[in-house]
C-alpha positions in Angstrom: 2.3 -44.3 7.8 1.5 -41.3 9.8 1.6 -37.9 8.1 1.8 -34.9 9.1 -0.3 -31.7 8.0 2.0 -29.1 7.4 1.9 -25.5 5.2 4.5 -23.8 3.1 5.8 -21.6 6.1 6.8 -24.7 8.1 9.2 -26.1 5.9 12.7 -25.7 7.8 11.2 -27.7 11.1 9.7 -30.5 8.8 12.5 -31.0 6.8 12.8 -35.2 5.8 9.3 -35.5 7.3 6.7 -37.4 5.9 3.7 -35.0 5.1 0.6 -34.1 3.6 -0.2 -31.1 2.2 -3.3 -29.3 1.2 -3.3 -26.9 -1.9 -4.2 -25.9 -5.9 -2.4 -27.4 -8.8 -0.5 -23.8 -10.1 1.2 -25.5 -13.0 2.2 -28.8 -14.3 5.3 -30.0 -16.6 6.6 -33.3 -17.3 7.5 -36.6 -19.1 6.0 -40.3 -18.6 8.1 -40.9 -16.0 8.1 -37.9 -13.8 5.6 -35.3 -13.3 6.6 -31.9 -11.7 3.3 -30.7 -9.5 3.7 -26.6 -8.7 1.5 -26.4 -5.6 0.2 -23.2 -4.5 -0.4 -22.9 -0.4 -0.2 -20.3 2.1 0.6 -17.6 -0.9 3.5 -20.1 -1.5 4.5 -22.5 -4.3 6.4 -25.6 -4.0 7.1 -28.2 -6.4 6.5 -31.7 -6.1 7.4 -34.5 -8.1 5.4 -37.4 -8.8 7.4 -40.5 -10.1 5.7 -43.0 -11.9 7.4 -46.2 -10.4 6.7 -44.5 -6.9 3.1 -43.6 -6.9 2.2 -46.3 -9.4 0.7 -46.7 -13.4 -2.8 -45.7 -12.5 -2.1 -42.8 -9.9 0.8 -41.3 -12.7 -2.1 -41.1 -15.1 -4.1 -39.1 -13.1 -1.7 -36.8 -11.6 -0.7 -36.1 -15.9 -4.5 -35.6 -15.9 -4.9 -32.4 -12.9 -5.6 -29.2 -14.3 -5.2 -25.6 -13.4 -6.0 -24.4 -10.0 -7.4 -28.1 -9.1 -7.6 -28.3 -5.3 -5.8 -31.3 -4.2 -3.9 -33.5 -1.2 -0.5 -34.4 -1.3 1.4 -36.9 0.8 5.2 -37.3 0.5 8.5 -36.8 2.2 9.9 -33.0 2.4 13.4 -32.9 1.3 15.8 -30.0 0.3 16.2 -29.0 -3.0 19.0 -26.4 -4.6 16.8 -25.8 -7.6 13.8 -25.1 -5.6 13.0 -21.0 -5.0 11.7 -21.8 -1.9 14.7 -24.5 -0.8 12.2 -27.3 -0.8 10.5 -30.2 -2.7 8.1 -32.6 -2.1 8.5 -36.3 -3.5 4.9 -37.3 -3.7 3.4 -41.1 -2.1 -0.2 -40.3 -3.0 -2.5 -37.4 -3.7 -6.2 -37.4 -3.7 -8.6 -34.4 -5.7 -10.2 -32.1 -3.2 -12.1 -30.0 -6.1 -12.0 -30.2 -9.7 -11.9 -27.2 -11.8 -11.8 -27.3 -15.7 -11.7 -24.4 -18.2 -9.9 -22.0 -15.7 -9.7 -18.6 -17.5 -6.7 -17.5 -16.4 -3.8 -18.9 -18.6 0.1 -18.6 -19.4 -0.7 -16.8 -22.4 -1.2 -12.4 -22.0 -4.3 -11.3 -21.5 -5.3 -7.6 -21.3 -6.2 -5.4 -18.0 -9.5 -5.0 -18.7 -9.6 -9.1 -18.5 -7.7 -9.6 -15.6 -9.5 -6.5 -13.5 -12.7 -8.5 -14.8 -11.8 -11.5 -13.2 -9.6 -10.4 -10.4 -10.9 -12.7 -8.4 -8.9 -15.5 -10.0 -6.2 -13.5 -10.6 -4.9 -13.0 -7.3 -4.0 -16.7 -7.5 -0.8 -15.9 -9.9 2.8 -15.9 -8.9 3.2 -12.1 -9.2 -0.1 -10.7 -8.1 0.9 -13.3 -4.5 4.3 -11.2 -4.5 2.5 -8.2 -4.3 -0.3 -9.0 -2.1 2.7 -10.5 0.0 4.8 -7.0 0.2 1.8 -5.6 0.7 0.9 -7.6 3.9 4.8 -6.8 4.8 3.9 -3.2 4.1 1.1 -3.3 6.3 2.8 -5.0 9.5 6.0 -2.6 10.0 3.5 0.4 9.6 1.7 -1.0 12.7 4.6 -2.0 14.2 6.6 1.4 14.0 4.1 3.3 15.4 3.5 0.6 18.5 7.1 0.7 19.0 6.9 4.7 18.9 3.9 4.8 21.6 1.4 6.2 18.8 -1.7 5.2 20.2 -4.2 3.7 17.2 -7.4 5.5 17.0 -10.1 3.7 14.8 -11.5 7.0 12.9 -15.0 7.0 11.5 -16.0 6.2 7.8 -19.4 8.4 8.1 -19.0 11.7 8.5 -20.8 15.2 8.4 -17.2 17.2 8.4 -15.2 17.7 5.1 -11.6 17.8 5.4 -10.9 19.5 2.0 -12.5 19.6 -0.9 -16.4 19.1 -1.1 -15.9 17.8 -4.8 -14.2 14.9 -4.1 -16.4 13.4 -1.5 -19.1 10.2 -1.9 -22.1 11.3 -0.5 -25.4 9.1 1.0 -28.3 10.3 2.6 -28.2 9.6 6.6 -31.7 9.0 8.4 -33.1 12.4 9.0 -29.9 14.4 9.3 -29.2 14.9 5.9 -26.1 13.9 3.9 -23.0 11.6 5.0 -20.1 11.6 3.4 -17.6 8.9 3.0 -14.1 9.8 4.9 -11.3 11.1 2.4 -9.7 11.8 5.8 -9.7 10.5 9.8 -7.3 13.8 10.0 -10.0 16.1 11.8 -11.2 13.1 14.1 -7.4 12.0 15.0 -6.4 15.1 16.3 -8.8 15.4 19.0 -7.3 12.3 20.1 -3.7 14.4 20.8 -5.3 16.2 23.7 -5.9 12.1 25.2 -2.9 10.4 23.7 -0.1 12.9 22.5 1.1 10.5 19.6 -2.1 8.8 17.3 -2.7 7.1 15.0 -5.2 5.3 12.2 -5.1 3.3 9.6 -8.1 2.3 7.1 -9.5 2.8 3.4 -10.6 6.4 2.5 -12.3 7.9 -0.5 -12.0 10.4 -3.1 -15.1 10.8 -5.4 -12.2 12.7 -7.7 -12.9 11.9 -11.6 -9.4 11.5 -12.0 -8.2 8.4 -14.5 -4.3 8.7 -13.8 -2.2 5.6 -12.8 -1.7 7.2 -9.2 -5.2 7.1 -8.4 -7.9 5.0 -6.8 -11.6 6.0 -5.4 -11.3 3.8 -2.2 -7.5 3.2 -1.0 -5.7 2.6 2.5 -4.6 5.8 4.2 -1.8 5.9 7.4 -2.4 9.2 9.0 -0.6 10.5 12.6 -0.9 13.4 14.5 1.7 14.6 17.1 1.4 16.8 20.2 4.0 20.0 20.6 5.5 19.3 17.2 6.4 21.4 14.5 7.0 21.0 10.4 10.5 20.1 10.6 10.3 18.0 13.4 7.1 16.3 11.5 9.8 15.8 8.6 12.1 14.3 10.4 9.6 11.8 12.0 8.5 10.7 8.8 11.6 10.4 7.2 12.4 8.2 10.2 9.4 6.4 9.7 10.0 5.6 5.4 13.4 4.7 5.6 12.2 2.2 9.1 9.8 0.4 7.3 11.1 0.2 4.3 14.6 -1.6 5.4 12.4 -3.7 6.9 10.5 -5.0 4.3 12.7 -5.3 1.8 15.1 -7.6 3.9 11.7 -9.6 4.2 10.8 -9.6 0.8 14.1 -10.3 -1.9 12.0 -13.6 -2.9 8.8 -11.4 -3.5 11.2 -8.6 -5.4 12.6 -11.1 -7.4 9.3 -13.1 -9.1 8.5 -8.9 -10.1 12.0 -8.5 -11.2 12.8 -5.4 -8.9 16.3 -5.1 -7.7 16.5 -4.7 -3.7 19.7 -3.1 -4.1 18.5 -0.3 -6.0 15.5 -0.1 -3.1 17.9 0.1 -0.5 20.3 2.7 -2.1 16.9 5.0 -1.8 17.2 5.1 1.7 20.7 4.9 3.0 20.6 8.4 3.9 17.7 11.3 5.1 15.6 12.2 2.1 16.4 15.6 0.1 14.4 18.7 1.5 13.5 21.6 -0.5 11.4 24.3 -0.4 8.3 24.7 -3.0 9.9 27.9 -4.5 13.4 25.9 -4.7 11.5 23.0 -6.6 10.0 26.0 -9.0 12.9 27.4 -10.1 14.6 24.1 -10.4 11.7 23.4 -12.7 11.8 26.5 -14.8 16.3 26.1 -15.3 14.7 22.5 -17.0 12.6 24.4 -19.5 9.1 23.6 -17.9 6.7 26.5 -18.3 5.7 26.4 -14.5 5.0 30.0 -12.5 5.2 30.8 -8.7 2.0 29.5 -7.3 1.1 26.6 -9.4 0.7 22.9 -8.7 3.1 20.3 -9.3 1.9 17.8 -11.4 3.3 14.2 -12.0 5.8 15.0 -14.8 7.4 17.7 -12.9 7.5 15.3 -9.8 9.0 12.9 -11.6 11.8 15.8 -13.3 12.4 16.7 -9.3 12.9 13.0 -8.1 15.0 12.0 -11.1 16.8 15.8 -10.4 18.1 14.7 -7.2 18.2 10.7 -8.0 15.8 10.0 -4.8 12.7 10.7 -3.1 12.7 14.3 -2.2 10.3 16.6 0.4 8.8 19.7 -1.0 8.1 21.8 1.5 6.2 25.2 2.6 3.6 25.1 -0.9 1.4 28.0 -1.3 -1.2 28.6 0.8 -4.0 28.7 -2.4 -3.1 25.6 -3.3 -3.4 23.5 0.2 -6.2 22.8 2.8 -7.5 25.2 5.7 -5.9 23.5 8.8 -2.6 24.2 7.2 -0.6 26.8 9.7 0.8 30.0 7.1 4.1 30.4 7.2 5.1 32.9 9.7 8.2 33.8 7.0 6.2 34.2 4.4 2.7 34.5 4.3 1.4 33.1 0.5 3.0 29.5 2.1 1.9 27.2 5.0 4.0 24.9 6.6 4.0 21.4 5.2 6.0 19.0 3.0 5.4 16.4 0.7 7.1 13.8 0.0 7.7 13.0 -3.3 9.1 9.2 -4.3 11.1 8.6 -7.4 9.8 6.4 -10.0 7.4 8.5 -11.1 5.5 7.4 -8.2 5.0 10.4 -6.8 3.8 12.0 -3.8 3.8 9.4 -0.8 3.2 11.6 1.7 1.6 15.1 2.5 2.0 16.4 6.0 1.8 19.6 7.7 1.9 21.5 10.7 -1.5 22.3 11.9 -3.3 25.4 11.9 -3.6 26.3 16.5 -5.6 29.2 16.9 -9.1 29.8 16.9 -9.6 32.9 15.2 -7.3 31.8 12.6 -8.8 29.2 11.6 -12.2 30.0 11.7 -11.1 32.8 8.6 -9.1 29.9 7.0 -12.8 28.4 6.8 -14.4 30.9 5.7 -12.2 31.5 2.9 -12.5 28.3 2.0 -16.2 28.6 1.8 -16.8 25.8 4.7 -19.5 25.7 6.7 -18.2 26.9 10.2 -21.1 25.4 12.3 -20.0 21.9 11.1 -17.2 22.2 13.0 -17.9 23.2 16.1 -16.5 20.3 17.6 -13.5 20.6 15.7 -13.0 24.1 17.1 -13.3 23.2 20.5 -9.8 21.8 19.9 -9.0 25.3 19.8 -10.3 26.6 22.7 -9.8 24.5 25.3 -5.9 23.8 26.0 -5.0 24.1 22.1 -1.2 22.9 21.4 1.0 23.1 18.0 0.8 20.2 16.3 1.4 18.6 13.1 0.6 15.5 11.5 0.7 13.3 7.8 -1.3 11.0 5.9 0.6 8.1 3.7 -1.1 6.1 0.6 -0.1 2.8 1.3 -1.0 2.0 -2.0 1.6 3.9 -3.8 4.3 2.9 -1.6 3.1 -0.2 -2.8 3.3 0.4 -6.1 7.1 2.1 -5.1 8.2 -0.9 -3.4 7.5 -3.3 -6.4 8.0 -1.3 -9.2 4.8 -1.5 -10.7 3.4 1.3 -12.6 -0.3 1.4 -11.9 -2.0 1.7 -8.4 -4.5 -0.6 -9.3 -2.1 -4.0 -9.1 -1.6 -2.3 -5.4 -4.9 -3.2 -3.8 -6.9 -7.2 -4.0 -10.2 -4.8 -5.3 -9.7 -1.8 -7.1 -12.4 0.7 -7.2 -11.7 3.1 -10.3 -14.3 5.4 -11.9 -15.7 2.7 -14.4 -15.0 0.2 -12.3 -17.0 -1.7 -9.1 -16.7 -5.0 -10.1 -15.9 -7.5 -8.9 
């Protein structure tokens, strides 16, 4: 009998075909006449049923024999099945062991984080951390794809750098041949928006770091960053763009993903509802007084931490952009507000959730002189970016741009309430391994 190979996203064409099928043993269940295989392939799991008169005394025995996260082949027919999650079965002829494996760690019963971190290479075999992984690929696709569609032009920014792009505390540092220290990109910002003055509408799209000693659920050291920069833009225009862009990608991938949503028990509906309609916009000194009529011992000039995030977002039942935050409080290539001067012009976006901020964007700081003093008050070394003053002089333009963490819209989009389920290797502060 000829069989043909076939993986678990070509089921519809090979419907009542005899197949084989490569794969791991996920689970098994059964009685001594019928065995119920879940295989795992292509992030996938199907069952298939292995019948003792079918497949014989000797074969049945083995099959009740497989264990864990064996690698085996399967031949059989694919039929339809109602029961199935996927809309499929497999009624096995014949299987053959590929690779044994005994004693796999990983079992039904709970284990702790520190356990599962420590052998996360195994665990990105189970049935939720494959959802995730799965949304996250999702994620990852309509992100490119909305800025191709849009004519944002990709630009691969460098890793190494000899700019900072905020804070000097937060970077990694390595020495760098004879030229002193590197640093570790926590931003392709600086390096994107030369690539306006080419392009008009950029883009990148690649890990970053923060060397910040911060233990919080929101945070990771090394994490994948979307940033754009627009020609001839401003703030609210930049607002609107992204706003565009969250809601875009997110119908998107929820219409892809119910199957995912549903093994981590997170309600589409409810996802959807977020994002029937443009996002709430406030200003920073709406968002403080908003604060303060809740009771929360918050002044004119402060941060916003999580908790009060979270009071705004629940406040307004959706995600919700803050914009226009004090000028002490944000980065040097912010432009000041020409309304009023202690603010810049920016926004972030805050999801609900307690997930936090998304997004932080801004329009960008033009003129030369201007920003040369923004440097200096920061206590940056000017000469360091000479090349990044250049944009200033020669045929500067407004402009504005935004950097998204994908993995908190990750962590958004499934309902999880830790970054570090977001990402298949999590750095954290005490952790580089695996």
């Amino acid at each position: 009998m000829n069989y043909k190979k076939i993986n678990l996203y070509e089921l519809t064409e090979n419907e009542g075909n005899e197949i084989f099928l490569t794969g791991w043993v996920h689970g098994i269940r059964g009685s001594n006449k019928v065995q119920f295989l879940q295989i795992r392939n292509s992030g996938r799991i199907i069952q298939a049923v292995a019948d003792r008169q079918t497949i014989g005394e000797e074969e049945f025995e083995k099959v009740k024999s497989l264990k864990q996260e064996t690698s085996i082949v399967i031949e059989g027919k694919l039929v339809k099945s109602e029961k199935s999650e996927i809309g499929f079965e497999i009624q096995v002829n014949s299987f053959s062991v590929v690779g044994s494996s005994d004693g796999y760690p990983i079992t039904p019963k709970e284990h702790g984080p520190d356990f599962l971190h420590d052998h996360r290479h195994l665990w990105l075999r189970s049935k939720r951390q494959l959802s995730i992984l799965a949304i996250r690929n999702e994620l990852s696709f309509a992100i490119r794809k909305f800025f191709y569609e849009n004519h944002y032009v990709l630009i691969d920014t460098p890793i190494l750098t000899g700019s900072i792009g905020e804070s000097a505390g937060s970077l990694f540092s390595t020495e760098y041949f004879d030229l002193g220290n590197a640093y570790l990109a926590q931003t392709g910002q600086l390096y994107l928006e030369t690539a306006i003055f080419a392009h008009n509408n950029v883009y990148c799209f690649g890990p970053t770091f923060r060397a910040e000693k911060s233990k919080t659920r929101r945070h990771l050291t090394e994490f994948w960053m979307l940033e754009a920069e627009s020609a001839n833009i401003g703030n609210e225009e930049n607002i609107d763009f992204q706003d565009k862009f969250i809601r875009t990608i997110l119908a998107e991938v929820i219409s892809k993903s119910v199957s995912h949503l549903k093994v981590l028990e997170r309600d589409p509906e409810k996802l959807s509802g977020y994002i029937q309609k443009p996002f709430k916009r406030i200003n920073y000194s709406e968002a403080i007084s908003i604060l303060q009529d809740k009771k929360e011992t918050i002044e004119w000039g402060e941060d916003i931490n999580a908790e009060r995030e979270n009071i705004l977002t629940s406040h307004f039942e959706s995600a919700v952009f803050i914009r226009n935050y004090p000028k002490s409080i944000k980065a040097f290539y912010m432009k000041e507000n020409p309304e009023d001067k202690r603010t810049v012009l920016c926004a972030d976006l805050i999801a609900p959730e307690g997930v936090g901020e998304i997004i932080g964007g801004s329009e960008r700081e033009e003129n030369y002189e201007s920003i040369v003093q923004r440097l200096n008050e920061a206590g940056l070394p000017v000469d360091s970016y000479s090349w990044y003053l250049d944009l200033r002089k020669y045929g500067s333009v407004p402009h504005s741009g935004f950097g998204l963490g994908l993995e908190r819209l990750v962590a958004w989009v499934c309902g999880l309430p830790h970054v570090r389920e977001c990402i298949p290797f999590p750095r954290l502060m005490g952790r580089l391994f695996p």
